[in-house]
C-alpha positions in Angstrom: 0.0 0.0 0.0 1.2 3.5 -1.0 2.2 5.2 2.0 -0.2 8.2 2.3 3.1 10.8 3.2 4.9 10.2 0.1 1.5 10.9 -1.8 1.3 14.5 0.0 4.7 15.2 -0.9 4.1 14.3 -4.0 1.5 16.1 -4.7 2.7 19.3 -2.8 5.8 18.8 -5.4 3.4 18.8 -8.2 1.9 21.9 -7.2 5.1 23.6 -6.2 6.7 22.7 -10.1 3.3 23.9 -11.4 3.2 27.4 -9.9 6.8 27.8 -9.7 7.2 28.5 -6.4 10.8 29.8 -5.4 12.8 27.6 -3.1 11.3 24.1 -4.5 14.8 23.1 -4.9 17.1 25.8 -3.4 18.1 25.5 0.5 19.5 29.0 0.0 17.5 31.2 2.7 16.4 34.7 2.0 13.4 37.2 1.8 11.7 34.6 -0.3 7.8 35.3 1.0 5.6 34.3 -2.2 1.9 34.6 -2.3 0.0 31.6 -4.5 -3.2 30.7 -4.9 -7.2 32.0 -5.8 -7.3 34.4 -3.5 -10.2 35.7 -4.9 -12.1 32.7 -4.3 -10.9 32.4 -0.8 -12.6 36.5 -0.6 -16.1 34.3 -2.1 -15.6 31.8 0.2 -14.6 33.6 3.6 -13.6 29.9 5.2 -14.6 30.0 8.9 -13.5 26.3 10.8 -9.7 25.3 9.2 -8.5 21.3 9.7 -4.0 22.5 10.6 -3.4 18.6 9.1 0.0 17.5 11.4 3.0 19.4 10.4 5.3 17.5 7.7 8.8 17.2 8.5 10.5 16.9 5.4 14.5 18.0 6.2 15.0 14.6 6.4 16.2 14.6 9.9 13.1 14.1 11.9 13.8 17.3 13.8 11.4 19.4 14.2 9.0 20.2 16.9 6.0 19.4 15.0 3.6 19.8 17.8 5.5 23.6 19.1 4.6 24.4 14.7 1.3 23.0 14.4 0.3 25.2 17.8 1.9 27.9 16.4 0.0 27.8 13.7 -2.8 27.2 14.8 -2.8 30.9 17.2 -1.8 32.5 13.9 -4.6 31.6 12.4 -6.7 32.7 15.5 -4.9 36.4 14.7 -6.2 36.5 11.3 -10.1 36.0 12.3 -10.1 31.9 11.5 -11.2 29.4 13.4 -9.1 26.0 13.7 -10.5 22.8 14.7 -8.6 21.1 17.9 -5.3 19.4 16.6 -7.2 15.8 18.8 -10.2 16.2 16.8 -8.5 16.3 13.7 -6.5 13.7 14.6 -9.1 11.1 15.3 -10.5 12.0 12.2 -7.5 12.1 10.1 -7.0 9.3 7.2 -5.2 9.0 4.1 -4.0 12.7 4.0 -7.5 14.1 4.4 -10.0 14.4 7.1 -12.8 12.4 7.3 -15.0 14.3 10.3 -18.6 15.2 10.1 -19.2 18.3 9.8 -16.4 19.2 7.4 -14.0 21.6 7.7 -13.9 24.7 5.2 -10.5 24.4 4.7 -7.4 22.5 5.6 -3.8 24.0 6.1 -1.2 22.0 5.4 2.6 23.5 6.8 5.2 21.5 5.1 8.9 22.0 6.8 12.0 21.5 4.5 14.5 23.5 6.5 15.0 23.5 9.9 18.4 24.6 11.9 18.5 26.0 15.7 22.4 25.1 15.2 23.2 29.0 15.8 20.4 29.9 18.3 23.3 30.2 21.6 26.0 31.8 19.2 23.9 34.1 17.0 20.4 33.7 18.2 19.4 32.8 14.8 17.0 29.7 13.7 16.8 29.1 10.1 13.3 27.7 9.2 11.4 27.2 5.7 8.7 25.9 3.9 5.1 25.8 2.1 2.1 26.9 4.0 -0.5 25.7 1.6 -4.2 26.2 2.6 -7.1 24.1 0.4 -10.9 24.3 0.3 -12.4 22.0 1.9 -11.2 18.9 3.7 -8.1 17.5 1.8 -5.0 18.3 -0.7 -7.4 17.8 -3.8 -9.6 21.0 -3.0 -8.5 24.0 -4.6 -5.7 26.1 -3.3 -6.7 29.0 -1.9 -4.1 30.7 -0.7 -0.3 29.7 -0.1 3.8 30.7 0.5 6.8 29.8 0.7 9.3 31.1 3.2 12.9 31.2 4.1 13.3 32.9 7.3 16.4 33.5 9.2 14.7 34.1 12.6 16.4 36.1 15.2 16.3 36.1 18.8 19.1 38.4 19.5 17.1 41.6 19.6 19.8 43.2 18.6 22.0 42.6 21.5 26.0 42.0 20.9 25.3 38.6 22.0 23.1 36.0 21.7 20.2 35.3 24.0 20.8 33.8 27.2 19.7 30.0 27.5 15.7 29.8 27.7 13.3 26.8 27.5 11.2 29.6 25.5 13.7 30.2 23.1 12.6 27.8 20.2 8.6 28.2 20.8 9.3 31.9 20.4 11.0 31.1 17.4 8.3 28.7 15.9 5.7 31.3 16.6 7.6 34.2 15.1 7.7 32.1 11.6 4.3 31.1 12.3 2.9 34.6 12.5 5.3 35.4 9.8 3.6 33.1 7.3 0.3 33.9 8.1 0.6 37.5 8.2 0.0 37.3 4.1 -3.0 35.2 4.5 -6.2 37.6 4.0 -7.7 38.1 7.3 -11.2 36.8 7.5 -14.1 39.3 7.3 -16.7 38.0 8.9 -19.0 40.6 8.0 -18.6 39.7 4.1 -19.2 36.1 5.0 -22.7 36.3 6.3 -23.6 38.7 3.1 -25.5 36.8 0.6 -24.2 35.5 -2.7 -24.3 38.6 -5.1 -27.9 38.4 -7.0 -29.8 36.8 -4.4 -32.2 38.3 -2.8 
């Protein structure tokens, strides 16, 4: 049987050749921040409930804090007027890469992580992070994409002290939800108020 990860990453390649997203096969980082997607659709729409799917590690290392990313996630959203399903919920409902719940979600985010390096976070108080944020209509990867980027962040924790910061168990959450909120600062904040107008034409 085809393990279901391989066909996410396979089909989250596919989408990244076909739009031609930057950093698909670079691990260069930089001020790559790219915007994808129908965002005008996701404007029709106005999704309310989002399914965050559990964060893909894909640096090939097994390393990051999936959990501390998914969370993160999960309050940016929050920030930008959505509201995400509990990460348990959408676990016990989660199958094949797609989640099988009733009611459905109106969308799913999916946070893919191909870089991730807190290697300099006591010597520089930079953590390197990047990856696709890629959010679909409805309840799985085949729904049409919305809205999605890619990022390369170099985050830093130094606050601009000659230093780097001094040892913290809060360090690398802080980090997690700096990218986090990063991301998801270019997703269009819900407007509740257009989602309860009717469809245009209607009466």
């Amino acid at each position: 049987m085809t393990d279901h990860r391989s066909i996410v990453r396979t089909s989250l390649l596919g989408f990244c050749l076909l739009l031609g997203l930057p950093g698909c096969e670079s691990t260069q980082f930089g001020p790559t921040r790219e915007v994808r997607g129908d965002l005008e659709l996701l404007a029709r729409r106005q999704p309310a409930d989002v399914a965050v799917a559990p964060v893909r590690d894909q640096t090939g290392k097994d390393s990051v804090p999936r959990n501390l990313m998914r969370a993160a996630f999960e309050e940016a959203l929050v920030d930008r007027m959505y509201s995400p399903l509990a990460a348990k919920y959408v676990d016990q409902n989660w199958m094949e890469a797609s989640f099988r719940g009733t009611p459905l979600p109106d969308a799913l985010l999916l946070v893919v992580i191909e870089n991730y390096d807190p290697s300099r976070l006591y010597s520089s108080g930079q953590v390197e992070i990047g990856g696709e944020v890629v959010l679909f209509e409805g309840a799985d990867t085949t729904g049409a994409v919305l809205w999605s980027t890619t990022l390369r962040e170099e985050v830093d924790l130094s606050e601009g002290r000659r230093g780097p910061p001094t040892p913290s168990a809060t360090l690398i959450p802080e980090a997690i939800r700096r990218f986090a909120a990063l991301a998801m600062s270019r997703l269009p904040e819900r407007d509740p108020v257009a989602a309860q107008e009717p469809p245009s034409g209607a009466e």
